[in-house]
C-alpha positions as CSV (number, residue, x, y, z in Angstrom):
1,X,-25.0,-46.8,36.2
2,X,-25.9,-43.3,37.5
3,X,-22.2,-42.4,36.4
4,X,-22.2,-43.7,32.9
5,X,-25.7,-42.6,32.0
6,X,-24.1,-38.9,32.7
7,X,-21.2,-39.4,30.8
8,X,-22.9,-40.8,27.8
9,X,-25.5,-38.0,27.9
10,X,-22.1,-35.1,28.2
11,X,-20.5,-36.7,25.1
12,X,-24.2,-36.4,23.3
13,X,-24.8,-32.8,24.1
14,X,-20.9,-31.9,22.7
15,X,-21.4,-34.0,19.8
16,X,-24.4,-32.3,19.0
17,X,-23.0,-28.9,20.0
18,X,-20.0,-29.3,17.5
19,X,-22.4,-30.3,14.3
20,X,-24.3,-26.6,14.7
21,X,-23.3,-24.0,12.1
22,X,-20.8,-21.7,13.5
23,X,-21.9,-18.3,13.5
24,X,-19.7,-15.4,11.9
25,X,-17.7,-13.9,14.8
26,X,-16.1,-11.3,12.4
27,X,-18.2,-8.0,12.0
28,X,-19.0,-6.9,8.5
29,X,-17.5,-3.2,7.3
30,X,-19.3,-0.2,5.7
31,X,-18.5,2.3,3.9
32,X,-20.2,5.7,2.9
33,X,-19.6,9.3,1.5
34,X,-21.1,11.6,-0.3
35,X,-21.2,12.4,-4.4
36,X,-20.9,16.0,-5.9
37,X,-20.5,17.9,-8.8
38,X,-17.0,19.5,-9.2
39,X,-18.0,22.2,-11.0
40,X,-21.5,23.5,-9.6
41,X,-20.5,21.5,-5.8
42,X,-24.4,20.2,-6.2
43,X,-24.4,17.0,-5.3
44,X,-25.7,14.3,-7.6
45,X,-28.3,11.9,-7.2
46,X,-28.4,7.7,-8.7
47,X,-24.2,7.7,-9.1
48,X,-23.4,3.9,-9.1
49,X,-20.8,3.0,-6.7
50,X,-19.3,-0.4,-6.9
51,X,-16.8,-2.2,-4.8
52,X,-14.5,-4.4,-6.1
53,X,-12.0,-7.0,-4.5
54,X,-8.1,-7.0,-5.6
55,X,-8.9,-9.5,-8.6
56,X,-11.2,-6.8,-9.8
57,X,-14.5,-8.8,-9.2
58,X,-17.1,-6.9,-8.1
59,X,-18.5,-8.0,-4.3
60,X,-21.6,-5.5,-3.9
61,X,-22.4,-2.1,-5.0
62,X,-25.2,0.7,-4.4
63,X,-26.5,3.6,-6.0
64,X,-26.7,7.6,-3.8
65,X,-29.9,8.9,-2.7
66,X,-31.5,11.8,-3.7
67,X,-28.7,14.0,-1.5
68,X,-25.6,12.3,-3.4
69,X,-25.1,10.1,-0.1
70,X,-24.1,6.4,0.0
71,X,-23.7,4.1,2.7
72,X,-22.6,0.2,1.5
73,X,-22.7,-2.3,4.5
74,X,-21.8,-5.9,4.9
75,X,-18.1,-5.6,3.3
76,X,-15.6,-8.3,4.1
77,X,-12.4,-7.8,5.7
78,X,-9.4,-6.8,3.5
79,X,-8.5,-4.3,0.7
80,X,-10.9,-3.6,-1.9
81,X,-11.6,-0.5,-4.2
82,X,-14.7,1.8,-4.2
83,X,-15.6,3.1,-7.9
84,X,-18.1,5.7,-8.4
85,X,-19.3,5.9,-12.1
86,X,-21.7,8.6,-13.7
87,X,-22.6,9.0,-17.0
88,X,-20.7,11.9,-18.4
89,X,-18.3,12.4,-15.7
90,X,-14.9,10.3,-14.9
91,X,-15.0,7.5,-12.9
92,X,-12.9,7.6,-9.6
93,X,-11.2,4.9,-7.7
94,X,-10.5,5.0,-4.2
95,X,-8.8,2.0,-2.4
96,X,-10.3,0.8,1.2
97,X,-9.1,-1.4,3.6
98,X,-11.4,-2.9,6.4
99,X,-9.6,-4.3,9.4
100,X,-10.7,-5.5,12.6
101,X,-10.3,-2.0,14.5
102,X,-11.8,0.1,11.1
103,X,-14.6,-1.1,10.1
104,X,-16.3,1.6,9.3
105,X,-15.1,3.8,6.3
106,X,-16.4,7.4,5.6
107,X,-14.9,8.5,2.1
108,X,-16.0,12.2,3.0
109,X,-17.1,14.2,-0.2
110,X,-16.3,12.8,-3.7
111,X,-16.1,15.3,-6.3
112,X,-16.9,14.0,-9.8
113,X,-14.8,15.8,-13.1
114,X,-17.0,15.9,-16.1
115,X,-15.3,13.8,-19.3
116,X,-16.1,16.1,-22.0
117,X,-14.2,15.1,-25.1
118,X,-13.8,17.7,-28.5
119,X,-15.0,16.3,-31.3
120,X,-13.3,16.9,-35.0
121,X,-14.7,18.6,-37.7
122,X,-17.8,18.1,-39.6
123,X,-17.6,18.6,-43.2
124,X,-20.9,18.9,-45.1
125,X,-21.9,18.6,-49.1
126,X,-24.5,19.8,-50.5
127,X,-25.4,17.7,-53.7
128,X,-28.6,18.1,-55.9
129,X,-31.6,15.5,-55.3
130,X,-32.2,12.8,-57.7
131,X,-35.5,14.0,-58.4
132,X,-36.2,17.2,-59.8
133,X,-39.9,18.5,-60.7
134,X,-39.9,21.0,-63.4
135,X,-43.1,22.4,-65.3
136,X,-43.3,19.7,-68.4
137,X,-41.6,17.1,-66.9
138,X,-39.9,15.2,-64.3
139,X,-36.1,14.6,-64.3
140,X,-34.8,12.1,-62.2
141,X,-30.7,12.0,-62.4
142,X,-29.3,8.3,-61.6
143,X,-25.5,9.7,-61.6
144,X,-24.2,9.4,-57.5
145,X,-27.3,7.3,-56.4
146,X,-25.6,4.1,-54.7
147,X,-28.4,1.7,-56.1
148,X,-27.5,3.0,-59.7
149,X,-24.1,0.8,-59.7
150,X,-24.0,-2.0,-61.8
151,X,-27.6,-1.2,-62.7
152,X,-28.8,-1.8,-66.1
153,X,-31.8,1.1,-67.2
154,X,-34.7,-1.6,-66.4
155,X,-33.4,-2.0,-62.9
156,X,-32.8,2.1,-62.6
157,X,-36.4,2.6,-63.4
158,X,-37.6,0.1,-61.2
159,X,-36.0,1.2,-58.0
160,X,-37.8,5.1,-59.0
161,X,-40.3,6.1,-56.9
162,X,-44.0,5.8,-58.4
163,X,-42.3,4.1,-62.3
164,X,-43.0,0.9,-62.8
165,X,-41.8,-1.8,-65.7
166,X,-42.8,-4.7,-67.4
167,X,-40.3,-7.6,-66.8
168,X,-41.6,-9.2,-70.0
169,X,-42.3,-6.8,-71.9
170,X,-40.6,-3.8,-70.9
171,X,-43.1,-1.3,-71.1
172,X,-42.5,1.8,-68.9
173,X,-46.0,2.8,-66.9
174,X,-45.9,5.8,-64.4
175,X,-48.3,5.5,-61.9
176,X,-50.4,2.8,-64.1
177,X,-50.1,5.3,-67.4
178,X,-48.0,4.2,-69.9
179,X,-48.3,7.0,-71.6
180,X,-44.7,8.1,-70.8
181,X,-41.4,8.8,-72.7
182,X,-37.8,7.8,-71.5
């Protein structure tokens, strides 16, 4: 009885042994490095770095301190690529590959190349306003305004600043006087 109450408590304790979670054996990787400036060699502070797997999903990324230095932990084992993006510079790639006796991944100093781009030409008109004030009157020219297409002269006079007309009547008022003369 002695013999069997052993056994049965053995099998128990290896039954209940095998149903707890396994924990991960495998360490995690890291890698870190340092952002600069290409130009000025000053480095440069809140430069996104992500890393991506092979099937260009992103796993985790980070962001550099205040000296331009990263450090990303907790990478699975394989081949993945570090990006580091900054507005107004060019983003670089550089591939990684955590294995069991590197797991630990220093990408040195990274050296970020502006992307400035040249713009073309700028061409600029200079065309007479709409509205022109002279000493007797006010002449307002309806010729290359974009509202004035396919406008009938009620409609023109409507969309003038400060003229106003009667859609049953017609009478022409500026500001409230209708004492005026088209």
């Amino acid at each position: 009885m002695k013999n069997l109450l052993l056994l049965i408590l053995t099998f128990s304790c290896l039954y209940l042994q095998a149903q707890m979670p396994k924990k991960r054996l495998s360490k995690p990787g890291s890698v870190s490095g340092k952002v600069i400036d290409k130009v000025t060699n000053e480095s440069l502070p809140y430069v996104n770095i992500v890393v991506k797997d092979a099937a260009n999903e992103i796993i985790t990324g980070a962001i550099t301190n205040d000296n331009g230095i990263f450090n990303i932990k907790n990478l699975p084992e394989g081949n993945s690529i570090v990006e580091v993006q900054f507005i107004g510079y060019k983003t670089v790639k550089k591939p990684i590959s955590i294995q069991k006796d590197n797991r630990k991944i220093n990408l040195g100093t990274i050296a970020l190349q502006e992307d400035a781009t040249t713009l073309d030409e700028v061409e600029i008109r200079a065309e007479t306003s709409t509205v022109t004030q002279k000493i007797d009157r006010k002449v307002i020219n309806v010729g290359k305004d974009l509202t004035a297409a396919g406008a009938t002269a009620s409609e023109l006079l409507n969309n003038v600043q400060s003229v106003s007309v009667d859609s049953q009547t017609g009478n022409i008022s500026l500001r409230g006087n209708e004492n005026v003369r088209v």
